[in-house]
Legacy VTK file of the C-alpha trace (Angstrom):
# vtk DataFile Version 3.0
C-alpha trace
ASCII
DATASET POLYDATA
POINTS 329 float
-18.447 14.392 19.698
-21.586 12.443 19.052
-23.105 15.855 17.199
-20.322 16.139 15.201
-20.379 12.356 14.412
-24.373 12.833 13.504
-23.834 15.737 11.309
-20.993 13.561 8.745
-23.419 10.698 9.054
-26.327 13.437 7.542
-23.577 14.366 5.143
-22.966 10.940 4.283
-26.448 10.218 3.272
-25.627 6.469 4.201
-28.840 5.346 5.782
-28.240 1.454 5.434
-24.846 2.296 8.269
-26.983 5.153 10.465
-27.511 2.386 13.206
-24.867 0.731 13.261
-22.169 3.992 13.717
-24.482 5.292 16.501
-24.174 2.684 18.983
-20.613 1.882 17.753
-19.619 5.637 18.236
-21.984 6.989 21.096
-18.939 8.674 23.428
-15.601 10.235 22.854
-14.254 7.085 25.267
-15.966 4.457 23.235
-15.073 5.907 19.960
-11.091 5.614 21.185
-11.645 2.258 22.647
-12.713 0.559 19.945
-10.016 2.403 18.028
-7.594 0.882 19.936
-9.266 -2.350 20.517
-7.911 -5.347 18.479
-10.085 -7.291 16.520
-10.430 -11.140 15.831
-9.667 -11.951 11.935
-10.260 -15.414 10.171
-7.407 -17.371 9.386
-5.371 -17.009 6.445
-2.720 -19.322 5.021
-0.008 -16.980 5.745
2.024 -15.421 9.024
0.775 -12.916 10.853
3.839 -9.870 11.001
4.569 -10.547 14.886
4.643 -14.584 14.050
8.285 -13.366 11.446
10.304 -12.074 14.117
13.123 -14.515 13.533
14.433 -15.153 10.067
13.698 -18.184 8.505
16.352 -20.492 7.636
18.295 -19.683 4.455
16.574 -22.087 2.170
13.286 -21.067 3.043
13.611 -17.427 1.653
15.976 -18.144 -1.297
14.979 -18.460 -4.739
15.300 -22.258 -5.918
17.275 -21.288 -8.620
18.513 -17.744 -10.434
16.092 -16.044 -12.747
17.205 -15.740 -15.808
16.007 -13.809 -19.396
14.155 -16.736 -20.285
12.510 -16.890 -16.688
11.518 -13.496 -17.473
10.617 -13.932 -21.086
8.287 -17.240 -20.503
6.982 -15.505 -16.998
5.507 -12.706 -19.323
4.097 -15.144 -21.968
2.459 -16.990 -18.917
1.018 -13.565 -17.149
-0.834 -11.968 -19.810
-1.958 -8.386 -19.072
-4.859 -6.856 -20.471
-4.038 -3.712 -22.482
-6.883 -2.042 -20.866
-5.924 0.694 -18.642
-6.623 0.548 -14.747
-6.653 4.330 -14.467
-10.086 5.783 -12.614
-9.565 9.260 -14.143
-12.012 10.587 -11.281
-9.170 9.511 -8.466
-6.967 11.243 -10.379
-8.829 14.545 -10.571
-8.985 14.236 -6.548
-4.873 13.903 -6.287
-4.180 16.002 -8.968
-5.845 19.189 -6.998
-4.109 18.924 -3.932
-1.083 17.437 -5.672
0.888 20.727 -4.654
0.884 19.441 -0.827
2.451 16.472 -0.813
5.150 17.444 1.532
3.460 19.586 3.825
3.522 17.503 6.703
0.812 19.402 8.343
-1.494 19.157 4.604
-4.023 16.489 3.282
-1.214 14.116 2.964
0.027 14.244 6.809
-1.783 10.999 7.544
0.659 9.267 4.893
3.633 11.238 6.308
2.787 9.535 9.878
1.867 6.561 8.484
4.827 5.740 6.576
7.426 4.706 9.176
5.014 1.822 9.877
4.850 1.247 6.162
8.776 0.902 5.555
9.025 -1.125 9.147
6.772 -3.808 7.423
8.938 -3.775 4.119
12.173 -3.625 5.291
11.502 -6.996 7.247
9.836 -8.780 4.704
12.108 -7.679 1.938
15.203 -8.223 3.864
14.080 -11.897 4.874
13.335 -12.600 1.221
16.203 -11.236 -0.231
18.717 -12.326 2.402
19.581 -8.890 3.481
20.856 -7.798 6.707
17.867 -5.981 8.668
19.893 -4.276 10.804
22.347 -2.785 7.572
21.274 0.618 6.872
21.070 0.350 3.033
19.948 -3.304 2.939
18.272 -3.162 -0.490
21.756 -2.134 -2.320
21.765 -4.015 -5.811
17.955 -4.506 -5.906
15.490 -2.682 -8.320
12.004 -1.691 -6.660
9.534 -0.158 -8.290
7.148 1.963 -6.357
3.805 2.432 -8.518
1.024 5.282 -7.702
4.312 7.223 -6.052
2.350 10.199 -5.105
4.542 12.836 -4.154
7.644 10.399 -3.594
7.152 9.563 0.349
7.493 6.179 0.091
9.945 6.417 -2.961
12.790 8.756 -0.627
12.779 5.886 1.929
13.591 3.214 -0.244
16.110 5.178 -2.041
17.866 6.100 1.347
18.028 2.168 2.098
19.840 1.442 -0.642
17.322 0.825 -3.622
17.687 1.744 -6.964
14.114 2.971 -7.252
11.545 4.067 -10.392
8.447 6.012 -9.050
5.521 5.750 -10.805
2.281 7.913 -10.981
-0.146 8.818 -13.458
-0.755 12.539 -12.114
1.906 14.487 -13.913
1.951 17.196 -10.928
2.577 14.539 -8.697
5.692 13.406 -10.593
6.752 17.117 -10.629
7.037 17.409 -7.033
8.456 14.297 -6.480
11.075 15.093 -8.986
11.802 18.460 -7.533
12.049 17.124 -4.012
14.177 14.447 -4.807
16.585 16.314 -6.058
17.071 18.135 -2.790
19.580 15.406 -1.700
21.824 13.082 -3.537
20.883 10.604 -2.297
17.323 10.896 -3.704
17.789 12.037 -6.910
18.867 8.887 -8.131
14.949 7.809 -8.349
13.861 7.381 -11.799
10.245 8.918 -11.925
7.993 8.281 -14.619
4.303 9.811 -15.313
3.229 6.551 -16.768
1.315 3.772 -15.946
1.578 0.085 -14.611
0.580 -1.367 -17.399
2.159 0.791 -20.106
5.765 -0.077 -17.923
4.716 -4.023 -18.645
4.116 -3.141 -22.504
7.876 -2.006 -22.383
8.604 -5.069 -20.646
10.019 -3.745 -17.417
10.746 -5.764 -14.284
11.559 -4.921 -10.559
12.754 -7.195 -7.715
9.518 -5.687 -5.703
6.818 -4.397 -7.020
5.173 -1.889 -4.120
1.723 -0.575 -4.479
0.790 1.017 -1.234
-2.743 3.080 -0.838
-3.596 3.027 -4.706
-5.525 -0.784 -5.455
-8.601 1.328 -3.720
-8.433 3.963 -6.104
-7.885 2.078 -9.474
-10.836 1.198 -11.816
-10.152 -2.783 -12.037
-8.122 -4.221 -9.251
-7.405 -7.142 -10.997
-5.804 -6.138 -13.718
-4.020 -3.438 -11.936
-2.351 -6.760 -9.890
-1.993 -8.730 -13.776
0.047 -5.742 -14.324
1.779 -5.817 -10.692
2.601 -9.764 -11.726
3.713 -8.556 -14.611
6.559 -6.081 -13.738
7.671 -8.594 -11.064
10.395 -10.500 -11.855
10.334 -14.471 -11.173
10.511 -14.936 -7.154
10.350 -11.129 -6.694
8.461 -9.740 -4.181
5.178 -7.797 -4.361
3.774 -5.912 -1.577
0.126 -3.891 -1.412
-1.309 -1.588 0.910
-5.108 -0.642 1.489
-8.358 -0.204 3.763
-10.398 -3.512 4.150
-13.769 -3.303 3.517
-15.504 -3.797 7.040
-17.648 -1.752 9.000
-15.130 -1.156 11.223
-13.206 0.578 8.046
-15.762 2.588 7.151
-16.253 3.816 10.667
-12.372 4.697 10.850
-11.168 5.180 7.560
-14.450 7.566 6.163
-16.069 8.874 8.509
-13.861 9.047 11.714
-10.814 10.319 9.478
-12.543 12.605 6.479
-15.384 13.840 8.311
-14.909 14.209 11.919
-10.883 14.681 12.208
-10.354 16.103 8.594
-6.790 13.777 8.590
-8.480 13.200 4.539
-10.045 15.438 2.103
-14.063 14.493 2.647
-14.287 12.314 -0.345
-10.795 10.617 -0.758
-12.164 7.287 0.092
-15.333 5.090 -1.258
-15.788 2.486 0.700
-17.406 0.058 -2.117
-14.413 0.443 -3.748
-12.516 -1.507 -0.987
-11.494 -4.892 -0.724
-11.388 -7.142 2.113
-8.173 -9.445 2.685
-9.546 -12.309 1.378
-10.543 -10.830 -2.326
-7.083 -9.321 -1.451
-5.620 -12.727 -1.654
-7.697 -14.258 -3.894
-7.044 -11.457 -6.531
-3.435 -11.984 -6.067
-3.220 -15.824 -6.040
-5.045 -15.249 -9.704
-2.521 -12.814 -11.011
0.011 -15.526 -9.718
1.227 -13.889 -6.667
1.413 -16.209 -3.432
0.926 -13.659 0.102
2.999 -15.160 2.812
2.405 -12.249 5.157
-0.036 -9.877 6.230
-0.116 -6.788 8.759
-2.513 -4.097 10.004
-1.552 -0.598 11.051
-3.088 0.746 14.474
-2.737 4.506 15.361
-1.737 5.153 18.964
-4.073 8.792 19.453
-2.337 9.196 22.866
1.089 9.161 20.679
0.120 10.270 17.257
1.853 7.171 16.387
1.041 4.243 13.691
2.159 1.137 14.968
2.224 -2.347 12.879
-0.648 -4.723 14.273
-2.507 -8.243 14.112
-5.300 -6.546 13.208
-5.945 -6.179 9.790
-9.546 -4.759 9.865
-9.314 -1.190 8.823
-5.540 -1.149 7.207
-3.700 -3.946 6.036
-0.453 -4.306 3.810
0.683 -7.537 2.258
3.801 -9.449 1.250
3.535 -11.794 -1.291
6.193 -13.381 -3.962
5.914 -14.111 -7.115
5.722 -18.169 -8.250
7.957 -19.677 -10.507
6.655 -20.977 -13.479
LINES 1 330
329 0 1 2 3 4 5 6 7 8 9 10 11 12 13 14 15 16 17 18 19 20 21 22 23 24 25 26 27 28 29 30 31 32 33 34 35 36 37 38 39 40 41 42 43 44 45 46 47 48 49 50 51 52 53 54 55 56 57 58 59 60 61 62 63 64 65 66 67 68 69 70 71 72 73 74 75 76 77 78 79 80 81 82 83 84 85 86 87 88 89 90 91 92 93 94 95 96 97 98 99 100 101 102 103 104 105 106 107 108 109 110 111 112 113 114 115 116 117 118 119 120 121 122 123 124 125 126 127 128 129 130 131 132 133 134 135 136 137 138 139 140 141 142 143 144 145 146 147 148 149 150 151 152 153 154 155 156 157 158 159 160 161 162 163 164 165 166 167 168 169 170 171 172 173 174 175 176 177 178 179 180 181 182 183 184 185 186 187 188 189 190 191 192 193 194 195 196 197 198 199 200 201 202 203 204 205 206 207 208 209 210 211 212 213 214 215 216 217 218 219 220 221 222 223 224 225 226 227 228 229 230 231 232 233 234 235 236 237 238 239 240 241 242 243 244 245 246 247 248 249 250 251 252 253 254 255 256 257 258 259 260 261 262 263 264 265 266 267 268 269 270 271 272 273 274 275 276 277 278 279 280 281 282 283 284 285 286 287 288 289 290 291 292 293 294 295 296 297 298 299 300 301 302 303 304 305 306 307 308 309 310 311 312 313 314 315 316 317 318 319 320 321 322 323 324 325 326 327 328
Protein backbone atom coordinates (compact mmCIF):
# COMPACT_ATOMS: atom_id res chain seq x y z
CA UNK A 1 0.00 0.00 0.00
CA UNK A 2 2.46 2.62 1.07
CA UNK A 3 4.56 1.82 -2.44
CA UNK A 4 1.73 2.21 -4.35
CA UNK A 5 0.76 5.42 -2.42
CA UNK A 6 4.62 6.72 -3.08
CA UNK A 7 4.57 5.97 -6.68
CA UNK A 8 1.01 8.46 -7.39
CA UNK A 9 2.67 10.91 -5.06
CA UNK A 10 5.97 10.72 -7.76
CA UNK A 11 3.29 10.93 -10.39
CA UNK A 12 1.75 13.76 -8.81
CA UNK A 13 4.81 15.84 -8.79
CA UNK A 14 3.19 17.66 -5.69
CA UNK A 15 6.19 18.25 -3.50
CA UNK A 16 4.60 21.07 -1.23
CA UNK A 17 1.87 17.73 0.04
CA UNK A 18 4.88 14.82 -0.04
CA UNK A 19 5.01 15.11 3.88
CA UNK A 20 2.06 15.56 4.80
CA UNK A 21 0.33 12.25 2.75
CA UNK A 22 3.19 10.10 4.15
CA UNK A 23 2.52 10.23 7.70
CA UNK A 24 -1.24 10.68 7.02
CA UNK A 25 -1.21 7.45 4.81
CA UNK A 26 1.72 5.23 6.24
CA UNK A 27 -0.52 1.71 6.61
CA UNK A 28 -3.41 0.12 4.87
CA UNK A 29 -5.22 0.41 8.64
CA UNK A 30 -4.45 4.05 9.01
CA UNK A 31 -5.32 4.95 5.54
CA UNK A 32 -9.09 3.32 6.31
CA UNK A 33 -9.22 4.87 9.67
CA UNK A 34 -8.92 8.13 8.87
CA UNK A 35 -11.27 7.39 6.00
CA UNK A 36 -13.77 6.58 8.22
CA UNK A 37 -12.89 8.91 10.94
CA UNK A 38 -15.17 12.02 11.29
CA UNK A 39 -13.78 15.25 11.30
CA UNK A 40 -14.48 18.51 13.37
CA UNK A 41 -15.86 21.45 10.94
CA UNK A 42 -16.35 25.21 11.97
CA UNK A 43 -19.66 26.37 12.45
CA UNK A 44 -21.87 27.52 9.85
CA UNK A 45 -25.15 29.41 10.10
CA UNK A 46 -27.10 26.57 8.86
CA UNK A 47 -28.30 22.79 10.10
CA UNK A 48 -26.27 20.13 9.90
CA UNK A 49 -28.44 17.09 7.74
CA UNK A 50 -28.87 14.82 11.02
CA UNK A 51 -30.04 18.21 13.07
CA UNK A 52 -33.54 18.11 10.02
CA UNK A 53 -34.86 14.92 10.98
CA UNK A 54 -38.24 16.30 11.93
CA UNK A 55 -40.05 18.69 9.66
CA UNK A 56 -40.27 22.05 10.57
CA UNK A 57 -43.50 23.57 11.23
CA UNK A 58 -45.52 24.58 8.16
CA UNK A 59 -44.72 28.23 8.20
CA UNK A 60 -41.21 27.79 8.45
CA UNK A 61 -40.77 26.05 4.97
CA UNK A 62 -43.56 27.88 3.05
CA UNK A 63 -43.07 30.63 0.79
CA UNK A 64 -44.45 34.01 2.40
CA UNK A 65 -46.42 34.59 -0.42
CA UNK A 66 -46.93 32.96 -4.22
CA UNK A 67 -44.44 33.91 -6.87
CA UNK A 68 -45.78 35.42 -9.44
CA UNK A 69 -44.56 36.73 -13.29
CA UNK A 70 -43.60 39.86 -11.86
CA UNK A 71 -41.65 38.03 -8.94
CA UNK A 72 -39.94 36.40 -11.69
CA UNK A 73 -39.59 39.32 -14.02
CA UNK A 74 -38.10 41.88 -11.20
CA UNK A 75 -36.02 38.69 -9.63
CA UNK A 76 -34.17 38.62 -13.09
CA UNK A 77 -33.72 42.45 -13.33
CA UNK A 78 -32.26 42.17 -9.70
CA UNK A 79 -29.82 38.96 -10.53
CA UNK A 80 -27.94 40.06 -13.41
CA UNK A 81 -25.89 37.34 -15.14
CA UNK A 82 -22.88 37.93 -16.96
CA UNK A 83 -23.11 36.82 -20.60
CA UNK A 84 -19.78 35.31 -20.27
CA UNK A 85 -19.77 31.67 -20.51
CA UNK A 86 -18.70 29.39 -17.45
CA UNK A 87 -17.70 26.54 -19.75
CA UNK A 88 -13.83 25.18 -19.04
CA UNK A 89 -13.64 23.60 -22.53
CA UNK A 90 -10.63 21.41 -21.07
CA UNK A 91 -13.31 19.58 -18.50
CA UNK A 92 -15.22 19.04 -21.26
CA UNK A 93 -12.63 17.32 -23.43
CA UNK A 94 -12.10 14.93 -20.22
CA UNK A 95 -16.11 13.93 -20.15
CA UNK A 96 -16.56 14.03 -23.60
CA UNK A 97 -13.95 10.91 -24.10
CA UNK A 98 -15.34 8.63 -21.79
CA UNK A 99 -18.81 10.04 -22.35
CA UNK A 100 -19.78 6.54 -23.94
CA UNK A 101 -19.66 4.93 -20.24
CA UNK A 102 -21.91 6.61 -18.39
CA UNK A 103 -24.00 3.68 -17.51
CA UNK A 104 -21.58 1.09 -17.09
CA UNK A 105 -21.83 0.66 -13.57
CA UNK A 106 -18.57 -1.06 -13.38
CA UNK A 107 -16.83 2.17 -15.81
CA UNK A 108 -15.21 5.58 -14.81
CA UNK A 109 -18.54 6.74 -13.71
CA UNK A 110 -19.27 3.80 -11.04
CA UNK A 111 -18.25 6.08 -8.19
CA UNK A 112 -21.32 8.41 -9.22
CA UNK A 113 -23.54 5.31 -9.72
CA UNK A 114 -22.74 4.39 -5.86
CA UNK A 115 -22.75 7.65 -4.86
CA UNK A 116 -26.02 8.71 -5.98
CA UNK A 117 -28.48 7.06 -3.58
CA UNK A 118 -26.80 9.26 -0.94
CA UNK A 119 -27.20 12.16 -3.31
CA UNK A 120 -31.14 11.78 -3.86
CA UNK A 121 -31.47 10.78 0.13
CA UNK A 122 -30.16 14.40 0.82
CA UNK A 123 -32.61 15.99 -1.85
CA UNK A 124 -35.56 14.27 -1.34
CA UNK A 125 -35.53 15.54 2.40
CA UNK A 126 -34.65 18.91 1.83
CA UNK A 127 -36.88 19.36 -1.15
CA UNK A 128 -39.77 17.68 0.39
CA UNK A 129 -39.49 19.90 3.67
CA UNK A 130 -39.36 22.99 1.48
CA UNK A 131 -41.94 22.24 -0.75
CA UNK A 132 -44.34 20.63 1.72
CA UNK A 133 -44.19 17.26 0.18
CA UNK A 134 -44.79 14.04 1.75
CA UNK A 135 -41.24 12.24 2.26
CA UNK A 136 -42.52 9.10 2.55
CA UNK A 137 -44.88 9.54 -1.05
CA UNK A 138 -43.08 7.87 -3.74
CA UNK A 139 -43.38 10.64 -6.40
CA UNK A 140 -43.22 13.58 -3.96
CA UNK A 141 -41.96 16.17 -6.46
CA UNK A 142 -45.26 15.74 -8.80
CA UNK A 143 -46.13 19.37 -10.15
CA UNK A 144 -42.60 20.77 -9.58
CA UNK A 145 -40.05 21.71 -12.38
CA UNK A 146 -36.26 20.82 -11.51
CA UNK A 147 -33.69 21.45 -13.53
CA UNK A 148 -30.65 19.29 -13.30
CA UNK A 149 -27.56 21.25 -14.94
CA UNK A 150 -24.09 19.42 -15.98
CA UNK A 151 -26.58 16.11 -16.32
CA UNK A 152 -23.85 13.89 -17.42
CA UNK A 153 -25.20 10.84 -18.64
CA UNK A 154 -28.72 11.38 -16.87
CA UNK A 155 -28.01 9.51 -13.34
CA UNK A 156 -29.21 11.98 -11.32
CA UNK A 157 -31.85 13.19 -13.95
CA UNK A 158 -33.75 9.26 -14.00
CA UNK A 159 -34.16 9.61 -10.20
CA UNK A 160 -35.85 12.72 -10.11
CA UNK A 161 -37.99 11.86 -12.96
CA UNK A 162 -39.07 8.52 -11.20
CA UNK A 163 -40.11 10.76 -8.05
CA UNK A 164 -42.35 12.61 -9.76
CA UNK A 165 -40.41 15.66 -11.36
CA UNK A 166 -40.91 17.11 -14.48
CA UNK A 167 -37.20 17.36 -15.21
CA UNK A 168 -34.81 19.32 -18.06
CA UNK A 169 -31.20 17.87 -18.09
CA UNK A 170 -28.65 19.97 -18.98
CA UNK A 171 -25.01 19.40 -20.27
CA UNK A 172 -22.73 21.02 -22.51
CA UNK A 173 -21.07 17.66 -23.93
CA UNK A 174 -23.35 16.78 -26.78
CA UNK A 175 -22.39 12.89 -26.36
CA UNK A 176 -23.40 13.13 -22.99
CA UNK A 177 -26.89 14.37 -23.91
CA UNK A 178 -26.99 11.50 -26.48
CA UNK A 179 -26.79 8.85 -24.02
CA UNK A 180 -28.86 10.32 -21.67
CA UNK A 181 -31.47 10.73 -24.28
CA UNK A 182 -31.17 7.20 -25.49
CA UNK A 183 -31.34 5.77 -22.01
CA UNK A 184 -34.14 7.63 -21.00
CA UNK A 185 -36.14 6.51 -23.37
CA UNK A 186 -35.78 2.94 -22.19
CA UNK A 187 -38.75 3.50 -19.78
CA UNK A 188 -41.69 5.77 -19.79
CA UNK A 189 -41.26 6.95 -17.15
CA UNK A 190 -37.92 8.60 -18.09
CA UNK A 191 -38.45 9.78 -21.27
CA UNK A 192 -40.41 12.53 -20.18
CA UNK A 193 -36.93 14.45 -19.30
CA UNK A 194 -36.38 17.31 -21.50
CA UNK A 195 -32.53 17.24 -22.31
CA UNK A 196 -30.83 20.05 -23.70
CA UNK A 197 -26.98 20.38 -24.92
CA UNK A 198 -26.92 23.92 -23.76
CA UNK A 199 -25.67 25.84 -21.14
CA UNK A 200 -26.69 27.50 -17.73
CA UNK A 201 -26.40 30.62 -18.76
CA UNK A 202 -27.69 30.47 -22.34
CA UNK A 203 -31.13 28.71 -20.44
CA UNK A 204 -31.18 32.24 -18.27
CA UNK A 205 -30.82 34.32 -21.68
CA UNK A 206 -34.14 32.46 -22.66
CA UNK A 207 -35.41 33.29 -19.39
CA UNK A 208 -36.08 29.86 -17.99
CA UNK A 209 -36.92 29.04 -14.38
CA UNK A 210 -37.08 25.78 -12.23
CA UNK A 211 -38.47 25.21 -8.71
CA UNK A 212 -34.75 23.66 -7.94
CA UNK A 213 -31.98 24.31 -9.55
CA UNK A 214 -29.45 21.06 -8.91
CA UNK A 215 -25.85 21.26 -9.76
CA UNK A 216 -24.19 18.24 -8.33
CA UNK A 217 -20.23 17.44 -9.10
CA UNK A 218 -19.86 20.24 -11.87
CA UNK A 219 -19.04 23.93 -9.75
CA UNK A 220 -15.36 22.09 -9.60
CA UNK A 221 -15.13 21.76 -13.13
CA UNK A 222 -16.51 25.16 -14.44
CA UNK A 223 -14.15 28.09 -15.35
CA UNK A 224 -15.82 30.87 -12.93
CA UNK A 225 -17.82 29.53 -10.08
CA UNK A 226 -19.43 32.56 -9.50
CA UNK A 227 -21.03 33.22 -12.33
CA UNK A 228 -21.87 29.68 -12.94
CA UNK A 229 -24.07 30.25 -9.35
CA UNK A 230 -25.34 34.11 -10.97
CA UNK A 231 -26.63 31.83 -13.53
CA UNK A 232 -27.90 29.04 -10.92
CA UNK A 233 -29.79 32.30 -9.14
CA UNK A 234 -30.88 33.05 -12.18
CA UNK A 235 -32.91 29.99 -13.41
CA UNK A 236 -34.30 29.72 -9.85
CA UNK A 237 -37.49 30.88 -9.40
CA UNK A 238 -38.34 33.25 -6.26
CA UNK A 239 -38.17 30.89 -2.97
CA UNK A 240 -37.02 27.94 -5.14
CA UNK A 241 -34.57 25.79 -4.03
CA UNK A 242 -30.95 25.39 -5.18
CA UNK A 243 -28.82 22.59 -4.24
CA UNK A 244 -24.79 22.00 -5.15
CA UNK A 245 -22.57 19.21 -4.83
CA UNK A 246 -18.62 19.15 -4.71
CA UNK A 247 -15.13 18.19 -3.03
CA UNK A 248 -13.94 20.80 -0.38
CA UNK A 249 -10.72 21.94 -0.71
CA UNK A 250 -8.77 20.42 2.38
CA UNK A 251 -5.98 18.24 2.67
CA UNK A 252 -8.01 15.71 3.72
CA UNK A 253 -9.78 16.07 0.04
CA UNK A 254 -6.93 15.90 -1.74
CA UNK A 255 -5.75 12.85 0.10
CA UNK A 256 -9.25 11.10 -0.67
CA UNK A 257 -10.66 12.61 -3.54
CA UNK A 258 -7.07 12.70 -5.88
CA UNK A 259 -4.92 10.65 -4.87
CA UNK A 260 -6.64 7.84 -2.78
CA UNK A 261 -9.51 7.63 -5.55
CA UNK A 262 -7.62 8.43 -9.15
CA UNK A 263 -4.37 7.09 -8.37
CA UNK A 264 -4.33 4.33 -5.96
CA UNK A 265 -8.05 2.76 -6.40
CA UNK A 266 -8.62 4.00 -10.07
CA UNK A 267 -12.62 4.72 -8.83
CA UNK A 268 -11.60 8.23 -11.33
CA UNK A 269 -9.81 8.66 -14.49
CA UNK A 270 -6.12 10.01 -13.12
CA UNK A 271 -6.78 13.58 -13.89
CA UNK A 272 -10.61 14.15 -13.36
CA UNK A 273 -10.02 16.30 -10.41
CA UNK A 274 -7.67 19.56 -9.70
CA UNK A 275 -7.66 20.23 -6.47
CA UNK A 276 -7.02 24.22 -6.83
CA UNK A 277 -9.99 24.24 -8.55
CA UNK A 278 -11.98 23.31 -5.36
CA UNK A 279 -13.78 25.27 -3.00
CA UNK A 280 -14.12 24.96 0.59
CA UNK A 281 -17.72 25.38 2.27
CA UNK A 282 -17.25 28.62 3.31
CA UNK A 283 -16.35 30.27 -0.34
CA UNK A 284 -19.20 27.73 -0.98
CA UNK A 285 -21.48 29.89 1.00
CA UNK A 286 -20.11 32.99 0.52
CA UNK A 287 -20.34 32.57 -3.35
CA UNK A 288 -23.89 31.71 -2.96
CA UNK A 289 -25.05 34.35 -0.41
CA UNK A 290 -23.56 36.82 -3.36
CA UNK A 291 -25.54 35.31 -6.16
CA UNK A 292 -28.50 35.72 -3.61
CA UNK A 293 -28.92 32.24 -2.53
CA UNK A 294 -29.31 31.70 1.40
CA UNK A 295 -27.81 27.70 2.38
CA UNK A 296 -29.87 26.44 5.22
CA UNK A 297 -28.31 22.99 5.09
CA UNK A 298 -25.25 21.24 4.52
CA UNK A 299 -24.13 17.41 4.36
CA UNK A 300 -21.01 15.31 3.70
CA UNK A 301 -20.95 11.90 2.08
CA UNK A 302 -18.75 9.10 3.87
CA UNK A 303 -18.06 5.77 2.01
CA UNK A 304 -18.45 2.68 4.18
CA UNK A 305 -15.25 0.39 2.33
CA UNK A 306 -16.43 -2.59 4.46
CA UNK A 307 -19.98 -2.02 2.56
CA UNK A 308 -19.16 -0.30 -0.64
CA UNK A 309 -21.70 2.02 0.62
CA UNK A 310 -21.95 6.07 0.63
CA UNK A 311 -23.65 7.14 3.54
CA UNK A 312 -24.81 10.96 4.29
CA UNK A 313 -22.48 12.46 7.14
CA UNK A 314 -21.58 15.54 9.51
CA UNK A 315 -18.58 15.66 7.94
CA UNK A 316 -18.25 17.82 5.21
CA UNK A 317 -14.42 17.70 4.63
CA UNK A 318 -13.88 15.80 1.47
CA UNK A 319 -17.68 15.86 -0.08
CA UNK A 320 -20.28 18.13 0.75
CA UNK A 321 -23.74 19.00 -0.94
CA UNK A 322 -25.81 22.01 -0.05
CA UNK A 323 -29.40 23.22 0.21
CA UNK A 324 -30.01 26.62 -0.11
CA UNK A 325 -33.27 28.81 -1.27
CA UNK A 326 -33.54 31.47 -3.11
CA UNK A 327 -34.49 35.14 -1.25
CA UNK A 328 -37.26 37.11 -2.12
CA UNK A 329 -36.67 40.32 -3.36
Amino acid sequence: MVLRLLNGLRTLRRPNHHNFLCQLMNSHREFLGILLAPISTPPFDFRHFSDAAQLLPKESSSPERASTPNDAKNNNNATRVSSKSSLNETELAKFSAIAETWWDAEGPFKPLHALNPARVAFIRSTLCEHFRKDPNSPRPFVGLRFADVGCGGGILSESLARMGATVTGVDAVEKNINIARLHAEMDHVTSTIEYCCTTAEKLVEEQRQFDAVIALEVIEHVADPAEFCKSLAALTVPNGATVISTVNRTMRAYAMAIVAAEYILNWLPKGTHEWSRFLTAEELVLILHRASITVHEMAGFVYNPFTGKWVLSEDISVNLIAFGTKNLR
